[in-house]
C-alpha beads as a LAMMPS data file, in Angstrom:
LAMMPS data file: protein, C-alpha beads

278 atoms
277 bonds

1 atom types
1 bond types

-500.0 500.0 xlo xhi
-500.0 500.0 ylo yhi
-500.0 500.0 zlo zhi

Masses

1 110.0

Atoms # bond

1 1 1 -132.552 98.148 -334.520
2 1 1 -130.599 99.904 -331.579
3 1 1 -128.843 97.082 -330.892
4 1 1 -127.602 96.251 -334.583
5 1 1 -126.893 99.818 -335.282
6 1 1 -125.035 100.069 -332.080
7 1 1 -122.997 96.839 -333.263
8 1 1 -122.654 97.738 -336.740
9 1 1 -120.887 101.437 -335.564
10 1 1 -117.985 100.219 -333.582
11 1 1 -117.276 97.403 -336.099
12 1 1 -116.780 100.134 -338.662
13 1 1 -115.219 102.470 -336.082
14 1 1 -112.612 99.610 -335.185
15 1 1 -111.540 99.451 -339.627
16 1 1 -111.357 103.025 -339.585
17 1 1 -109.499 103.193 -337.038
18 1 1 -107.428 99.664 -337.452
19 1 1 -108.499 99.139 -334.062
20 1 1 -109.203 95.445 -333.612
21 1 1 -110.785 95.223 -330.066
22 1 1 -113.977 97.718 -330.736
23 1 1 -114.992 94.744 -333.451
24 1 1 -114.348 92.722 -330.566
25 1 1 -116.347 94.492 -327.943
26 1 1 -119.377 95.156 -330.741
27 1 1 -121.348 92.235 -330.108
28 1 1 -121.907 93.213 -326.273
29 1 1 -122.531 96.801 -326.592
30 1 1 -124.871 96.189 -328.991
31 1 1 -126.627 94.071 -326.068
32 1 1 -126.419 96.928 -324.001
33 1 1 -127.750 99.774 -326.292
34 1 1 -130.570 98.009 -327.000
35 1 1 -131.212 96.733 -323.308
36 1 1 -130.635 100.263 -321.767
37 1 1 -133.379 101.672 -324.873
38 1 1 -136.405 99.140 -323.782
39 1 1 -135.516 99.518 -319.491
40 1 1 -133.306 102.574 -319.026
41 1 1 -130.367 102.875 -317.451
42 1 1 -128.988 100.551 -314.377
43 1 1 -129.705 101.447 -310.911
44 1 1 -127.660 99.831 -308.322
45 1 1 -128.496 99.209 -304.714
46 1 1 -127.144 97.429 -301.734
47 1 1 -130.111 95.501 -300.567
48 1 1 -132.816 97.707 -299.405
49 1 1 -130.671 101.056 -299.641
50 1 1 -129.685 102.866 -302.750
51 1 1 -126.631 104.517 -303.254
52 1 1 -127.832 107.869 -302.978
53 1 1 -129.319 107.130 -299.187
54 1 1 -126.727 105.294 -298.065
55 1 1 -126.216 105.059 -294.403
56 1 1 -122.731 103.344 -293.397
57 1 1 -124.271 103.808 -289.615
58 1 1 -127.515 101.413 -290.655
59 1 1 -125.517 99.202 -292.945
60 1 1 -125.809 95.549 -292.353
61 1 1 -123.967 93.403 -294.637
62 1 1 -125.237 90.244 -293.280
63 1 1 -128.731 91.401 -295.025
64 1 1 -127.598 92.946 -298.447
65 1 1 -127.401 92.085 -301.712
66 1 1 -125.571 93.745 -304.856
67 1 1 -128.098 92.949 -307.689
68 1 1 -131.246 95.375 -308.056
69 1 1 -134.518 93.601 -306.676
70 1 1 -136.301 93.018 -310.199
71 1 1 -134.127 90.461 -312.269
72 1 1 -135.037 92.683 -315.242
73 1 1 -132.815 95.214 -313.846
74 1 1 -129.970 93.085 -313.754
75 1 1 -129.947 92.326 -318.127
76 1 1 -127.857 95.952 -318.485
77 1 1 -125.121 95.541 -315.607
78 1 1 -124.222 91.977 -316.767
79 1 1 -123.997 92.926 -320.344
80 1 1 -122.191 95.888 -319.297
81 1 1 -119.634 93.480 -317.526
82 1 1 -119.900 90.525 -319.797
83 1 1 -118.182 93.611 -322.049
84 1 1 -115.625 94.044 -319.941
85 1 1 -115.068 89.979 -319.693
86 1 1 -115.267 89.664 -323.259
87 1 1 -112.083 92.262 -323.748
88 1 1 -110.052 90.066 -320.867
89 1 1 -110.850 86.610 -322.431
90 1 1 -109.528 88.348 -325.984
91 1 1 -106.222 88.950 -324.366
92 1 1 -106.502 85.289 -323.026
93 1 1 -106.987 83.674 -326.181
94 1 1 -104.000 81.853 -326.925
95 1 1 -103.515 81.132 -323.480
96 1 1 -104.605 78.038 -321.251
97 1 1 -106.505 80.238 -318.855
98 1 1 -108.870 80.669 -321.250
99 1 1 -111.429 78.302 -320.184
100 1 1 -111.042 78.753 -316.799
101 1 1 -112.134 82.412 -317.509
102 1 1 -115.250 81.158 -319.474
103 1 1 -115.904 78.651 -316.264
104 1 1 -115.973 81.824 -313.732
105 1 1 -117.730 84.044 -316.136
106 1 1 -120.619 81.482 -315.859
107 1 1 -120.366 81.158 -312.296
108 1 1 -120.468 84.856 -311.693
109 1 1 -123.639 85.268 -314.050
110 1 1 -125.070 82.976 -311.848
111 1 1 -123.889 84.517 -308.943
112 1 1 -125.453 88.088 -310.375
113 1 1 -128.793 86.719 -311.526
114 1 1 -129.645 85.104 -308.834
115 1 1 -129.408 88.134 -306.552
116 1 1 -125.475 88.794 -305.758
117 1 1 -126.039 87.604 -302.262
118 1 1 -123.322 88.744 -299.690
119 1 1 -124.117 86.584 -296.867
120 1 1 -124.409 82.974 -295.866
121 1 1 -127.642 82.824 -295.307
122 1 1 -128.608 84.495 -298.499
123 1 1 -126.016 82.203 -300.312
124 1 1 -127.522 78.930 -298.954
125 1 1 -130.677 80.143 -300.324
126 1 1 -129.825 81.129 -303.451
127 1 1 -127.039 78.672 -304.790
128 1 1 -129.514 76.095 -306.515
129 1 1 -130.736 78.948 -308.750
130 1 1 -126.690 79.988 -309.204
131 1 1 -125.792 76.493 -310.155
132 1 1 -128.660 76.193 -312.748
133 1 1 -127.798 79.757 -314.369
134 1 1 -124.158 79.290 -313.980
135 1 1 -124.328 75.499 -316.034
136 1 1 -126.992 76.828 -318.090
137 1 1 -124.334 79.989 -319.495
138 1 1 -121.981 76.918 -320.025
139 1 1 -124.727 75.112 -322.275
140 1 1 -125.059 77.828 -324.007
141 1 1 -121.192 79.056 -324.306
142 1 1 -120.891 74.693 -325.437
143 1 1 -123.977 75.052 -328.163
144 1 1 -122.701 78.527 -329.982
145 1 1 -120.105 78.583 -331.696
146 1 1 -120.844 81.649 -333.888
147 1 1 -122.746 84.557 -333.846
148 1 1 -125.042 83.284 -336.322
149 1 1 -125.693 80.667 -333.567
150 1 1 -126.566 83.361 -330.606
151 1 1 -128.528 85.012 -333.256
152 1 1 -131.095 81.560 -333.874
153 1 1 -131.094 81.290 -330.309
154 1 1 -132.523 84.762 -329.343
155 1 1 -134.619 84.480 -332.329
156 1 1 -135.928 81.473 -331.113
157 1 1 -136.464 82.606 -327.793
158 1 1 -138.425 85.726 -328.792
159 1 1 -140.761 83.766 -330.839
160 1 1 -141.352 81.625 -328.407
161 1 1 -142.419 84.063 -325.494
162 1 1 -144.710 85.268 -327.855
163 1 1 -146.354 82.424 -329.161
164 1 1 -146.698 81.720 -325.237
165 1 1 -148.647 85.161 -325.015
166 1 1 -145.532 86.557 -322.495
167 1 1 -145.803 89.474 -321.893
168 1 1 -144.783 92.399 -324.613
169 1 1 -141.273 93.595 -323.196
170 1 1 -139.968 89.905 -323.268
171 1 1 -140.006 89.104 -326.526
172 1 1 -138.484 92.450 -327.078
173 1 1 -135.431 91.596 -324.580
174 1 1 -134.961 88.304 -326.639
175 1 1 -134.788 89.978 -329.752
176 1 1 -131.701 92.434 -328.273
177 1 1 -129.068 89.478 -328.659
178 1 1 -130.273 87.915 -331.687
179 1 1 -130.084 91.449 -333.467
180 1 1 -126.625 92.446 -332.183
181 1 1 -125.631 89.505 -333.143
182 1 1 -127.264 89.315 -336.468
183 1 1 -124.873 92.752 -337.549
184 1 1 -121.773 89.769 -337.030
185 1 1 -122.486 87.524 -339.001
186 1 1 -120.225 86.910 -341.799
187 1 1 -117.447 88.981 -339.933
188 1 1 -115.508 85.922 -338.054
189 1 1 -112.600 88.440 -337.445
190 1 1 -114.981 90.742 -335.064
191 1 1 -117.515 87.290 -334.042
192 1 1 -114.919 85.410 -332.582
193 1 1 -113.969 87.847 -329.515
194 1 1 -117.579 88.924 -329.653
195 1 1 -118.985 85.636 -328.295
196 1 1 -118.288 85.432 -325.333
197 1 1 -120.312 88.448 -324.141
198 1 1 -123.417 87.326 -326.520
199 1 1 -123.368 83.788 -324.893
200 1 1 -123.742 85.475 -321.577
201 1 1 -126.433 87.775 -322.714
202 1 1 -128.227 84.987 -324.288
203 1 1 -128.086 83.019 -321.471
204 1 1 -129.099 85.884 -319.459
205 1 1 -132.660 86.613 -321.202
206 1 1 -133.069 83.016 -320.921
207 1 1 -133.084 82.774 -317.656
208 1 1 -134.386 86.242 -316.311
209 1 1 -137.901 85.714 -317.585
210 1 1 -138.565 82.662 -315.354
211 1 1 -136.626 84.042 -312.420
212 1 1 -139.185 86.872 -313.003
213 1 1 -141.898 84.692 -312.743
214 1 1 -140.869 82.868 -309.664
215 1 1 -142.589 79.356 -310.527
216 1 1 -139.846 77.255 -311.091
217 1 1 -138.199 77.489 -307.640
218 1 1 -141.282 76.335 -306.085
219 1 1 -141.263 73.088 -308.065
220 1 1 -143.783 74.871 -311.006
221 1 1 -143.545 74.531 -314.944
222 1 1 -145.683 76.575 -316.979
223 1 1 -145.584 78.692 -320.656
224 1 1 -142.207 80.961 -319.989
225 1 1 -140.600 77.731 -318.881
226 1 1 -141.431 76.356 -321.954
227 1 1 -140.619 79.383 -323.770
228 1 1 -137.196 78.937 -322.308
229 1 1 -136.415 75.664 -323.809
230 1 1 -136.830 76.760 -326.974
231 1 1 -133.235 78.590 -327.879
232 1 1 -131.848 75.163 -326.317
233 1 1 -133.791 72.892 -329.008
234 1 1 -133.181 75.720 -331.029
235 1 1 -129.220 75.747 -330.880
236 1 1 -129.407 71.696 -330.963
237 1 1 -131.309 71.432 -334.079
238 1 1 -129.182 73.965 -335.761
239 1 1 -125.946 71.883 -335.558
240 1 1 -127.579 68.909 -336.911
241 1 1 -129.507 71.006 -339.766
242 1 1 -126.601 72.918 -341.433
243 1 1 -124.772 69.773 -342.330
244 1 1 -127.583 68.419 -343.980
245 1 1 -128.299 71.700 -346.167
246 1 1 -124.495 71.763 -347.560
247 1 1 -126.037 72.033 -351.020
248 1 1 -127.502 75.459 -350.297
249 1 1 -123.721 76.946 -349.841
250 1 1 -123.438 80.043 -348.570
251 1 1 -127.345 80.272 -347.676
252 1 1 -126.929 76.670 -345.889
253 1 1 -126.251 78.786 -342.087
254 1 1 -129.277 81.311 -342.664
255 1 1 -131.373 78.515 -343.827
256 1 1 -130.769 76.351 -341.460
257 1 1 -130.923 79.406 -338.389
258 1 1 -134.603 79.830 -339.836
259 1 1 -135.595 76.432 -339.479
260 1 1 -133.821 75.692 -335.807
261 1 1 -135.798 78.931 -334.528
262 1 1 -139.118 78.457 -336.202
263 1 1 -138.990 75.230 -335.670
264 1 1 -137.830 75.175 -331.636
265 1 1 -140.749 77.804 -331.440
266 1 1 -143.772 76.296 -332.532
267 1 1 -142.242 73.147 -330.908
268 1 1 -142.602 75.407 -327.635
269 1 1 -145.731 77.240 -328.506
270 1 1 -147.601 73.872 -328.955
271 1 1 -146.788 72.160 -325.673
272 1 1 -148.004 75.033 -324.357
273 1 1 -151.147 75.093 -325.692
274 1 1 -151.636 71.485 -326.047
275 1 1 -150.727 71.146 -321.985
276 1 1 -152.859 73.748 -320.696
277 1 1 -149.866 75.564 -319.507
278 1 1 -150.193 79.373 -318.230

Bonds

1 1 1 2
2 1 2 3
3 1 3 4
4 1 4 5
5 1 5 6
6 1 6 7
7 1 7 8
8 1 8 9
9 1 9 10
10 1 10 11
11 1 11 12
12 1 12 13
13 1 13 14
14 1 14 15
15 1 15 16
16 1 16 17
17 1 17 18
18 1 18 19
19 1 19 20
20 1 20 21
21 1 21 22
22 1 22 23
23 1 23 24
24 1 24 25
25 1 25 26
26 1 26 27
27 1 27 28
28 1 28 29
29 1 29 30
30 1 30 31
31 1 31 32
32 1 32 33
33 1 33 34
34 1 34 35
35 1 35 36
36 1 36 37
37 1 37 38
38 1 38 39
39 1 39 40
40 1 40 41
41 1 41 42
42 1 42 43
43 1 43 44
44 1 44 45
45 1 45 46
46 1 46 47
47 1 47 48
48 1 48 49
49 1 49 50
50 1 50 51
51 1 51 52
52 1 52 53
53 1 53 54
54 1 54 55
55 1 55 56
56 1 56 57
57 1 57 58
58 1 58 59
59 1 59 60
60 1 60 61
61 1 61 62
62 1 62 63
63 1 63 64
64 1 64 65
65 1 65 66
66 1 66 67
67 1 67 68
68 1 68 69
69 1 69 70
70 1 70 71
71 1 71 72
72 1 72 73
73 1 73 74
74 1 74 75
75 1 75 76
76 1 76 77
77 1 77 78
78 1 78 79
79 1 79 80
80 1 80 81
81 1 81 82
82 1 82 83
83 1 83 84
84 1 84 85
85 1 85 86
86 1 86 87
87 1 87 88
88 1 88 89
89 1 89 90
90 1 90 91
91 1 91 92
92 1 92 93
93 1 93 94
94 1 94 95
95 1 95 96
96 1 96 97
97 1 97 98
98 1 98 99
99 1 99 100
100 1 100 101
101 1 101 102
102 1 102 103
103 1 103 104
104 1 104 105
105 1 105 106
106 1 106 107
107 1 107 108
108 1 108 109
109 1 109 110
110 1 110 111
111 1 111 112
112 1 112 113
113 1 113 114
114 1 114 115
115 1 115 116
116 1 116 117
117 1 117 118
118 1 118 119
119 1 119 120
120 1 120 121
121 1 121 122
122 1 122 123
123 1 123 124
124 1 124 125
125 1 125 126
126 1 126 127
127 1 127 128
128 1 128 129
129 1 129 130
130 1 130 131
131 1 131 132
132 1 132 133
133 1 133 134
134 1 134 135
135 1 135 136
136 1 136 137
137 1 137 138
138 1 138 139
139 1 139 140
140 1 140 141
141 1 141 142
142 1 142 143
143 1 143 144
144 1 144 145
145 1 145 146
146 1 146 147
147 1 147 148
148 1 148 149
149 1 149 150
150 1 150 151
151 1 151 152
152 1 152 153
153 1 153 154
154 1 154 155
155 1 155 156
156 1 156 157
157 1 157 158
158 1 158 159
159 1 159 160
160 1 160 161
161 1 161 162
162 1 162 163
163 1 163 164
164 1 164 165
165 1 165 166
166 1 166 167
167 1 167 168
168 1 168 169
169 1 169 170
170 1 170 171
171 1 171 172
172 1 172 173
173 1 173 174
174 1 174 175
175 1 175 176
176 1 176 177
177 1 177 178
178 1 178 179
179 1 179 180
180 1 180 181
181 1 181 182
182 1 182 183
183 1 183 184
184 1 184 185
185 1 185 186
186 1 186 187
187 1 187 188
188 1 188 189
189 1 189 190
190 1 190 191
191 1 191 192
192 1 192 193
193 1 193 194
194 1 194 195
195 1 195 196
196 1 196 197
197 1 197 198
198 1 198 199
199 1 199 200
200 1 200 201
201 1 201 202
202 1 202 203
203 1 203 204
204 1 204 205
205 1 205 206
206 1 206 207
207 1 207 208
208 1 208 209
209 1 209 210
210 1 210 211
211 1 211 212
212 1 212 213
213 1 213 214
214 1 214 215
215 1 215 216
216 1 216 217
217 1 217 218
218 1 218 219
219 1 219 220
220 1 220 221
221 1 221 222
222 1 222 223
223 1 223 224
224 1 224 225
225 1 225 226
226 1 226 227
227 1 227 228
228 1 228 229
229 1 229 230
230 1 230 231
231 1 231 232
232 1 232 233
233 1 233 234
234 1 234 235
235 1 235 236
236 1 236 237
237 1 237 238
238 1 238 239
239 1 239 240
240 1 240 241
241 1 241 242
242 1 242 243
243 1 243 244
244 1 244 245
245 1 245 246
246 1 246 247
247 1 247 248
248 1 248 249
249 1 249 250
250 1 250 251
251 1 251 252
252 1 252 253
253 1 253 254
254 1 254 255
255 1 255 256
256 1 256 257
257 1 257 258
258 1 258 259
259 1 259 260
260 1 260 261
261 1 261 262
262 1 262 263
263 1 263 264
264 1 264 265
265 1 265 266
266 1 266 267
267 1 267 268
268 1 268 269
269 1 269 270
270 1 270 271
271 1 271 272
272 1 272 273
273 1 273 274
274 1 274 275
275 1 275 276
276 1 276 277
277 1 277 278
């Protein structure tokens, strides 16, 4: 509710006002009003010291890191700067540098989720997880094209991580995106320079819950793995649903949105159960 309130205020600020970019950042600060309401607000570190401790005298940059420890407190600094991104890619819209910006947004999600390492040896370490996040933000800027999309895919998601008995907060999380997102659609004139922030955040509470659990970068595959296919089937089915449900009109997108995320869901929640998976 925070998070579609939050999106739904600076969309009607920015007609008030006949400012155009507050539509345009509504999508993303929507993602971080509701974010900041279920974990608080950011607290940033260099590796083991915090920023009120600070000691330039015992500073070793060889063995810090930017990102907090938890990967949940990393959601509400990248939305904050997927914000920030999403205002400079609206000024780069009719340009050619446009993709290259989405291209190093992805790579410095990646970058950010996977810790923000500073050093070699913590970059050698870490870059398989950066690759995955950083293609994984492109697969997801490739298979939304609207906010109605980011919406089914955090819907999706949320279900999911419940159905795979997650734990509470998650499914919360998921449900951030897909709200803010929700207050867009049918406004293409605020969506459009919207997106790119909501992809990020999507992508984002995708991947945080199974960097959370750890499993998957020791070669493991359990339920919040599975949970996190399930925007991903999710966005797929979508585009090959709403062509087929043209004879709905204007109800053929929310139709079809329900089906791709109930659908991707239970398609989750049953391999789960049916493999055993924990």
């Amino acid at each position: 509710m925070i998070a579609a309130l939050a999106s739904l205020g600076l969309i009607l600020a920015g007609r008030l006002l006949g400012t155009g970019w507050l539509g345009g950042i509504a999508g993303g600060s929507g993602v971080v009003a509701g974010w900041v309401a279920l974990t608080g607000p950011p607290r940033l570190g260099l590796g083991s010291f915090s920023l009120g401790s600070f000691n330039p005298g015992r500073f070793d940059l060889a063995a810090t890191s930017l990102a907090p420890h938890a990967p949940i407190g990393r959601l509400v600094p990248l939305a904050l700067a997927a914000v920030a991104a999403g205002l400079v890619l609206g000024l780069l819209a009719p340009r050619r540098g446009r993709l290259a910006a989405l291209l190093a947004l992805a790579a410095a999600c990646g970058w950010w989720l996977a810790g923000a390492p500073l050093a070699r040896a913590g970059l050698v370490m870490a870059w398989p997880a950066m690759l995955a996040i950083a293609l994984l933000a492109v697969l997801v800027q490739r298979l939304t094209p609207s906010a109605e999309a980011v919406s089914c895919g955090g819907a999706a998601l949320a279900a999911a991580l419940y159905l795979v008995h997650a734990p509470p907060l998650w499914p919360m999380l998921a449900l951030v995106p897909a709200a803010s997102a929700l207050a867009l659609v049918g406004l293409p004139a605020a969506a459009g320079p919207a997106l790119p922030a909501l992809t990020v955040d999507l992508a984002a509470i995708i991947a945080v819950p199974v960097l959370a659990e750890g499993r998957l970068a020791q070669g493991g595959f359990a339920a919040m793995e599975t949970a996190a296919l399930a925007p991903l089937l999710a966005l797929w089915l979508l585009a090959r649903i709403t062509p087929r449900l043209g004879f709905a009109g204007r109800l053929a997108g929310p139709a079809a949105a329900v089906l791709a995320a109930g659908g991707a869901a239970t398609a989750a929640g049953l391999a789960a159960a049916w493999s055993g998976l924990r």
